[in-house]
N, C-alpha and C positions, 0 to 999 in steps of 0.2 A: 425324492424317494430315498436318495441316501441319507438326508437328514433323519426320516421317519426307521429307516433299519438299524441307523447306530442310536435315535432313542430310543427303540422300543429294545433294543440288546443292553441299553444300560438300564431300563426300569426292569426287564425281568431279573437283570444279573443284583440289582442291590435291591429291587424291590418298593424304589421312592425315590426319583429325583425333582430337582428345581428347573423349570420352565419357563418360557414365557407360556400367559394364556391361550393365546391361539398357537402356539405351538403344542400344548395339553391336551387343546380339545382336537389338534388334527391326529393326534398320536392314540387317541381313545380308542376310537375303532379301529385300527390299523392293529394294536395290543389286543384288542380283546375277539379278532379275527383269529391270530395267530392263536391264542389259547382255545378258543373254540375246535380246529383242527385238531391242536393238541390232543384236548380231550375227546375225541372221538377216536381220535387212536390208541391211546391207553382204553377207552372205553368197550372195542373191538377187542382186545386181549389176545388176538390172535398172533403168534409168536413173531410173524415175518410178514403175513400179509398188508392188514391197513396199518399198522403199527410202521412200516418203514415206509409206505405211498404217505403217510401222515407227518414224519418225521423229513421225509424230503421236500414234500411241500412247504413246513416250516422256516428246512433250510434256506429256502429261494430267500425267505425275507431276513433269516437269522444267521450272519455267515460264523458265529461262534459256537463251535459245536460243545464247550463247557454250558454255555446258556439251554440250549438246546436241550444236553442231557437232565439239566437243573430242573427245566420247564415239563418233563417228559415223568423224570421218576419224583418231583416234587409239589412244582406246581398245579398239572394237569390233575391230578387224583384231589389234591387242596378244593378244587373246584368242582370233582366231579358232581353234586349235588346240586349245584346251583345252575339256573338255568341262564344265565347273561351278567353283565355288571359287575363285568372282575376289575373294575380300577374306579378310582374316587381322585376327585380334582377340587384341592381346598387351595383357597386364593389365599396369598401371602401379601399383597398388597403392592406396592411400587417401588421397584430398585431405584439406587439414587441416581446412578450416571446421566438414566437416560431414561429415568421415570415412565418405564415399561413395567404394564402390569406382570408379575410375578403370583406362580401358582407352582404346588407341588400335586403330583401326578403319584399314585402311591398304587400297588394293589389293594383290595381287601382281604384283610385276616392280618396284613402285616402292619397294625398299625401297634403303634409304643403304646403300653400298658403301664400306666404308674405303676399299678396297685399289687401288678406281678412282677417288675421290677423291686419294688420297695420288698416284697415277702423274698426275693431271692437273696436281695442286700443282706437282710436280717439273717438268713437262712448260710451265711458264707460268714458270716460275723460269730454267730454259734458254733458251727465249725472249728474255726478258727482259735476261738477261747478255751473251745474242750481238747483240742488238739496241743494246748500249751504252746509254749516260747518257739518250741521246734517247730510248730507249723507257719511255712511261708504265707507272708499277705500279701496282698496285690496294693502295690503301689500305684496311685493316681497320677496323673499328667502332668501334676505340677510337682507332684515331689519326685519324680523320676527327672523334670527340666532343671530343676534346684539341684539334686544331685552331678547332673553332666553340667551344670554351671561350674558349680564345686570344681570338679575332675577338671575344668579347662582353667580353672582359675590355679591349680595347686600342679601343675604338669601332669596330667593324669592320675596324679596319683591318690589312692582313696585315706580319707581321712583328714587329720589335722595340719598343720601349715609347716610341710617339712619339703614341698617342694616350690613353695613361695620365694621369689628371690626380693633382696631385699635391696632398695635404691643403688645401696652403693655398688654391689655387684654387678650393674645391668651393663653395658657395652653404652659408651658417651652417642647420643645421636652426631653424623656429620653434619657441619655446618651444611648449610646449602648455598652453594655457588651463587652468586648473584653475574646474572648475563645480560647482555642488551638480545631488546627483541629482533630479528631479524629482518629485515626489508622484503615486501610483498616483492615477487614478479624476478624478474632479471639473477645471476648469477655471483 
């Protein structure tokens, strides 16, 4: 039980994680019970009544009340429409360690969208060009790792090679001692 309450607290809280298979399929209905509840207490709309019998029944399985709130003013109305099959299990194939089958456990509606990610790309690119020189960009992963490379390679400090020390300034390493190894056992 408490494997199934911290999965099903970590799929509502990011919305898709990595599993094993039958860890996925035990986690199905156990998730889409909890939403179910959900949505009938958002669906009740009545200010205190089923709305907090529905929100504590939740709780029993969900001990994080950010999730909770998430599932209650986001997810639960996401759903109201639809009458069951709020999650989808796509097989990933076979991890290597230990060649268990691998599947991710997602809800539905939260799935990656190229087509809307690529128009939003575009749509921060134009932005940004009409905005001129003065408008900041968002640095990617690798040029932000490149830059703190930099910064540790130069003493912190930003820019060209003026906190670089150069060979002969460094402190000599000490030799290292040379010891005989010590005799196991006795004093």
């Amino acid at each position: 039980m408490a494997l199934l309450r911290n999965q099903a607290t970590a799929l509502l809280m990011h919305e898709r994680i990595e599993t094993t298979v039958p860890k996925a399929k035990e986690l199905r209905p156990f998730v889409e019970r909890i939403i179910t509840i959900a949505k009938r207490g958002v669906q009740a709309a009545d200010p205190k009544g089923k709305t907090l019998s529905a929100r504590r029944l939740v709780m029993r399985d969900v001990h994080n009340e950010d999730v909770v709130t998430k599932l209650f003013d986001s997810l639960a109305p996401r759903f109201a429409e639809r009458p069951g099959g709020y999650t989808r299990i796509l097989k990933l194939g076979h991890r290597r360690g230990d060649a268990a089958e691998v599947a991710q456990i997602e809800l539905v509606g939260s799935e990656f969208d190229p087509k809307k990610a690529e128009a939003e790309r575009k749509a921060a690119e134009e932005a940004a060009a009409q905005g001129g020189e003065g408008a900041k960009t968002q640095k990617s992963v690798g040029e932000r790792l490149r830059a703190a490379a930099s910064r540790l390679r130069t003493g912190g400090k930003k820019g060209g090679d003026g906190g670089a020390k150069s060979k002969a300034s460094r402190p000599a390493r000490a030799a290292k001692k040379a010891t005989t190894p010590r005799k196991a056992g006795g004093s």
